[in-house]
mmCIF file of the C-alpha atoms, coordinates in Angstrom:
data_MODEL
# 
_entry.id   MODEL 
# 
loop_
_atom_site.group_PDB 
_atom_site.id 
_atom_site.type_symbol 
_atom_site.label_atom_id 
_atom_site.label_alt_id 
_atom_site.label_comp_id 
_atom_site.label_asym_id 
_atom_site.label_entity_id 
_atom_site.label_seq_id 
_atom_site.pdbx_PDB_ins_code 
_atom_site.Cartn_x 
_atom_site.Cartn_y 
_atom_site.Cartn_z 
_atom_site.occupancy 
_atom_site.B_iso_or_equiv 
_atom_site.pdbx_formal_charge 
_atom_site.auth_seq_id 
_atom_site.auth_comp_id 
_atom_site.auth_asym_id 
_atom_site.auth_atom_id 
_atom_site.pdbx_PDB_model_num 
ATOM 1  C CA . UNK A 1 1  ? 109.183 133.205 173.567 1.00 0.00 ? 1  UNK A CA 1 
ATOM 2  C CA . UNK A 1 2  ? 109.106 129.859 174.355 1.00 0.00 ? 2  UNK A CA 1 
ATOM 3  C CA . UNK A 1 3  ? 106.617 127.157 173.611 1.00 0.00 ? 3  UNK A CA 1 
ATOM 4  C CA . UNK A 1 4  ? 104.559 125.927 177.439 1.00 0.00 ? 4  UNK A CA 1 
ATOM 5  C CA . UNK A 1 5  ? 105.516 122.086 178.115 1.00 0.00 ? 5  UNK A CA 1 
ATOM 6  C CA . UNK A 1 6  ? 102.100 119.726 178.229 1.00 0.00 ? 6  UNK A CA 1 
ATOM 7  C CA . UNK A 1 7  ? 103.539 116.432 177.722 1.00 0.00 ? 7  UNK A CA 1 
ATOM 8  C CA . UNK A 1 8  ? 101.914 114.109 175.450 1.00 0.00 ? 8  UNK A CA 1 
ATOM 9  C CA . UNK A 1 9  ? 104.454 111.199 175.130 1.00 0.00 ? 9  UNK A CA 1 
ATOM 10 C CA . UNK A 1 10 ? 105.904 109.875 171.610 1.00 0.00 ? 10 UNK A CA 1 
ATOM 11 C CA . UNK A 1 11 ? 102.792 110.196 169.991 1.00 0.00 ? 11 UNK A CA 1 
ATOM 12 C CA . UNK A 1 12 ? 101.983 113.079 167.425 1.00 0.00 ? 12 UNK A CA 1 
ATOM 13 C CA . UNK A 1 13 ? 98.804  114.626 169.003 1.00 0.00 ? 13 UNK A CA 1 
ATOM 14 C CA . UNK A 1 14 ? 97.627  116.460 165.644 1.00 0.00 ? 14 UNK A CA 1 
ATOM 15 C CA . UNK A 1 15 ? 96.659  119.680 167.788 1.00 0.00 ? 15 UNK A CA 1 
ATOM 16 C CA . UNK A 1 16 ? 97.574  122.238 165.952 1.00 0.00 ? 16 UNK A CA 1 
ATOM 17 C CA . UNK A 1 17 ? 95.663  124.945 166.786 1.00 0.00 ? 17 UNK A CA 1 
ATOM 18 C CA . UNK A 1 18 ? 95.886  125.568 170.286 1.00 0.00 ? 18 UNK A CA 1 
ATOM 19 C CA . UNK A 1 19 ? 98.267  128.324 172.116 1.00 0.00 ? 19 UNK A CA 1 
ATOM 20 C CA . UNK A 1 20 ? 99.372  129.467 174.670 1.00 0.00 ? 20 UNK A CA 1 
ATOM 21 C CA . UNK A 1 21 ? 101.216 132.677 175.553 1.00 0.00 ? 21 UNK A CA 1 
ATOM 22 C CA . UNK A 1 22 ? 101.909 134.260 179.338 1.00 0.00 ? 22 UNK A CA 1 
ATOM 23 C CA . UNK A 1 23 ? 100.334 137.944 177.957 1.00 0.00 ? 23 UNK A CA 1 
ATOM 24 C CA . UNK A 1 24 ? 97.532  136.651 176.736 1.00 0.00 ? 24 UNK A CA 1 
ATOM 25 C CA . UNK A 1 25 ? 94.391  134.950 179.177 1.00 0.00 ? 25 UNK A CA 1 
ATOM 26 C CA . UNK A 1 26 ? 97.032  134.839 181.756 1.00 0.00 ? 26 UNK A CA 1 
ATOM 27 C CA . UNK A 1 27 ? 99.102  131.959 179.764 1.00 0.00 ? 27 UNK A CA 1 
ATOM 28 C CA . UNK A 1 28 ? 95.729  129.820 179.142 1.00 0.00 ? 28 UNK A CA 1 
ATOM 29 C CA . UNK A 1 29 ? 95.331  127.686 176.566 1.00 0.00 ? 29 UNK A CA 1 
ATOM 30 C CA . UNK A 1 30 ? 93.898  129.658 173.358 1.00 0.00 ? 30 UNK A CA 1 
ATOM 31 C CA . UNK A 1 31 ? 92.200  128.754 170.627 1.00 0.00 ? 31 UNK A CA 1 
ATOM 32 C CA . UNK A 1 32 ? 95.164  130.224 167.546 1.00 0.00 ? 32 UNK A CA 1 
ATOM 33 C CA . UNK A 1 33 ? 96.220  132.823 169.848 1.00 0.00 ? 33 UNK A CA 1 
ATOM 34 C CA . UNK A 1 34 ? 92.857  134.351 169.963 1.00 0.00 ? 34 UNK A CA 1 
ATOM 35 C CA . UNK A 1 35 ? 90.894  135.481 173.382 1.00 0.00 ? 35 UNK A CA 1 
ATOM 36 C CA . UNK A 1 36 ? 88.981  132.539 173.189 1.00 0.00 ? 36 UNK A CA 1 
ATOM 37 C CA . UNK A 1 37 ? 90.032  129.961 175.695 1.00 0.00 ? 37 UNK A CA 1 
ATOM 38 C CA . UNK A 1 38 ? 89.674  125.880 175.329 1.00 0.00 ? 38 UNK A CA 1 
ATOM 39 C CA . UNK A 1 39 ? 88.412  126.002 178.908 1.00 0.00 ? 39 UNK A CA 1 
ATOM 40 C CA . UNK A 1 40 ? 85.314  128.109 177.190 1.00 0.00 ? 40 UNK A CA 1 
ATOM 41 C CA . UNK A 1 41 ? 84.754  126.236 174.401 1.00 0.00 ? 41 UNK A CA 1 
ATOM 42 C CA . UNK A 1 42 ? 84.214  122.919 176.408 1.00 0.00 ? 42 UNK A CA 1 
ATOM 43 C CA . UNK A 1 43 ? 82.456  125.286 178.787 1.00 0.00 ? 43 UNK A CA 1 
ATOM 44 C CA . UNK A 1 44 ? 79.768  125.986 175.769 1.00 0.00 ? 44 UNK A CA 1 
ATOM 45 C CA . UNK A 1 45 ? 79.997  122.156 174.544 1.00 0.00 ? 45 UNK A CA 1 
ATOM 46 C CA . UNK A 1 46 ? 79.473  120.652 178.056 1.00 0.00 ? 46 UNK A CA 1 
ATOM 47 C CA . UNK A 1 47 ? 76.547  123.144 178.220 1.00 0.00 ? 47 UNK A CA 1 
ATOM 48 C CA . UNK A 1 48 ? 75.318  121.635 175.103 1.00 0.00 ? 48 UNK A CA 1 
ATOM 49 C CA . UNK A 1 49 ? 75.921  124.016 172.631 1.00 0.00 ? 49 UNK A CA 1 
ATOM 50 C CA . UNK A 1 50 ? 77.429  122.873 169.012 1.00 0.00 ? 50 UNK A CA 1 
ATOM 51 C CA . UNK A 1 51 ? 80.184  123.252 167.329 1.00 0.00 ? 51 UNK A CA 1 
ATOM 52 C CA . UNK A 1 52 ? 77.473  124.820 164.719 1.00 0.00 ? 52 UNK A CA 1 
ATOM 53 C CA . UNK A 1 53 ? 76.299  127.040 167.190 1.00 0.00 ? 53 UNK A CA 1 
ATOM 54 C CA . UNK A 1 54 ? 80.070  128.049 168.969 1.00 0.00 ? 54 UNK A CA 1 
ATOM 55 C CA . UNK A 1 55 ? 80.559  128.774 165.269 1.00 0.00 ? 55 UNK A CA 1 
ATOM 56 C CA . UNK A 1 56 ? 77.650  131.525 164.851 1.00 0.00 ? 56 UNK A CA 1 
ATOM 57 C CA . UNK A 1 57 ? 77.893  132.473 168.555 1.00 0.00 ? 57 UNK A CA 1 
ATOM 58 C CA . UNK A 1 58 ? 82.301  132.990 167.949 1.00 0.00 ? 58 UNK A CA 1 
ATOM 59 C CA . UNK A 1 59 ? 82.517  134.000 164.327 1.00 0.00 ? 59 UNK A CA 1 
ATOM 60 C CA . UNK A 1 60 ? 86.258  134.100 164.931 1.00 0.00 ? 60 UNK A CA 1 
ATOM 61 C CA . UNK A 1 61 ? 86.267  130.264 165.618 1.00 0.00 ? 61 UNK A CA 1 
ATOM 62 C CA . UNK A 1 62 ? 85.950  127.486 162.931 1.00 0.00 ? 62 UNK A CA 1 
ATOM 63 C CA . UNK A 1 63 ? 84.988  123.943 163.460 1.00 0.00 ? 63 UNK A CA 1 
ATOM 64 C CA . UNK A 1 64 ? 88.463  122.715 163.141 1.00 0.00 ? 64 UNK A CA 1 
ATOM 65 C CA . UNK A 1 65 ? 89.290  124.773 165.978 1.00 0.00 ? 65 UNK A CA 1 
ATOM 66 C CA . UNK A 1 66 ? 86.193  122.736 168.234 1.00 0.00 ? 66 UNK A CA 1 
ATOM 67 C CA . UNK A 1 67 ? 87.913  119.489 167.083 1.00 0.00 ? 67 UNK A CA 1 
ATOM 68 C CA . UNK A 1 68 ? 91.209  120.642 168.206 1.00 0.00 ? 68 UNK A CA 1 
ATOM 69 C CA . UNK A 1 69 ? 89.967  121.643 171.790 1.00 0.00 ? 69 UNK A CA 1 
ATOM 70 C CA . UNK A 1 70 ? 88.220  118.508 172.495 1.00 0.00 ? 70 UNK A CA 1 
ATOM 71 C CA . UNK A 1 71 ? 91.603  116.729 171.588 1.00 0.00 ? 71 UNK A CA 1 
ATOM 72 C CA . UNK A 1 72 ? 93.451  118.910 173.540 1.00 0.00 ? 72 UNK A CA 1 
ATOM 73 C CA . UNK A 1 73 ? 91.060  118.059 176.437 1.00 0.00 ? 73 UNK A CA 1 
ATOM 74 C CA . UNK A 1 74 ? 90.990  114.252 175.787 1.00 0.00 ? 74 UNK A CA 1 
ATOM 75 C CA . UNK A 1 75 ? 94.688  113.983 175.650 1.00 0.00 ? 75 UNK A CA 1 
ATOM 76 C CA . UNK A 1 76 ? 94.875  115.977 179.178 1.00 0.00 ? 76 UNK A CA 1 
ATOM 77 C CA . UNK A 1 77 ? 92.382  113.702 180.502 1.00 0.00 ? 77 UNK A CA 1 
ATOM 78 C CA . UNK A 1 78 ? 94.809  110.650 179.678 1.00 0.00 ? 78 UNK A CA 1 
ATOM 79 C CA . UNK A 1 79 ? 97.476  112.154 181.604 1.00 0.00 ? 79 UNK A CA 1 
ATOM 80 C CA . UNK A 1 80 ? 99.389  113.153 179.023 1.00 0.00 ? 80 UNK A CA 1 
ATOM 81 C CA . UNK A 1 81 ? 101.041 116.741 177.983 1.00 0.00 ? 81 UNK A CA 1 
ATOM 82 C CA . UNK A 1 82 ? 101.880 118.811 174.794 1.00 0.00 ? 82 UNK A CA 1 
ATOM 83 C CA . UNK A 1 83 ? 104.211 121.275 173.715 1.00 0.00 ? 83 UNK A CA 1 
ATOM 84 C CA . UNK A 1 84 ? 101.912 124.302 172.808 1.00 0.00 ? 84 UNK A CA 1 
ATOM 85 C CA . UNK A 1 85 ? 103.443 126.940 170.465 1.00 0.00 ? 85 UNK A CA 1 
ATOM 86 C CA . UNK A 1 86 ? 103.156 130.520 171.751 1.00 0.00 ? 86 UNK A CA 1 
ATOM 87 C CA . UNK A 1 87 ? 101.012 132.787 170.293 1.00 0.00 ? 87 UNK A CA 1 
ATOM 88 C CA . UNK A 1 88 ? 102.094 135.942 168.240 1.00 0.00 ? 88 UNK A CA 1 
# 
C-alpha cells in the first residue's frame, strides 16, 4: 500500500513514528500504526496532560511517540508535508 503524501520540503523531518493507513482511523494519522491518533494526543497535551501522564493513561504509547506527534504537528503548522509510511 502506498505511503500518504504530507510534504515537508528537502528537509529530513526525523518523524518516524507516525502512520497512516486508509483501514485504520479512516486514513488518520497514527501513532506506529496503533488506534491512537496524533489528533488525540495533542488533544490530551493541549488539555494539559503530560507526556508522563499520556504515558500511564496509553500504556501502548512511549514518550518518543509524544515527541514525534508534536513534530508532526509543528511541521504541519509551517506549511509543510511528509511522506507517512503505511501502517501494517
Amino acid at each position: 500500500m502506498p505511503a500518504f503524501r504530507v510534504t515537508l520540503g528537502d528537509m529530513d523531518s526525523g518523524i518516524t513514528r507516525i502512520t497512516a493507513n486508509p483501514m485504520v482511523c479512516n486514513g488518520q494519522p497514527c501513532v506506529r500504526g496503533l488506534r491512537i491518533t496524533v489528533a488525540l494526543v495533542l488533544k490530551y497535551l493541549a488539555a494539559g496532560r503530560s507526556t508522563e501522564q499520556l504515558v500511564t493513561e496509553f500504556p501502548e504509547l512511549e514518550p518518543a511517540d509524544v515527541a514525534d506527534c508534536l513534530r508532526y504537528a509543528a511541521w504541519l503548522a509551517s506549511g509543510r508535508t511528509i511522506d507517512l509510511p503505511t501502517a501494517a
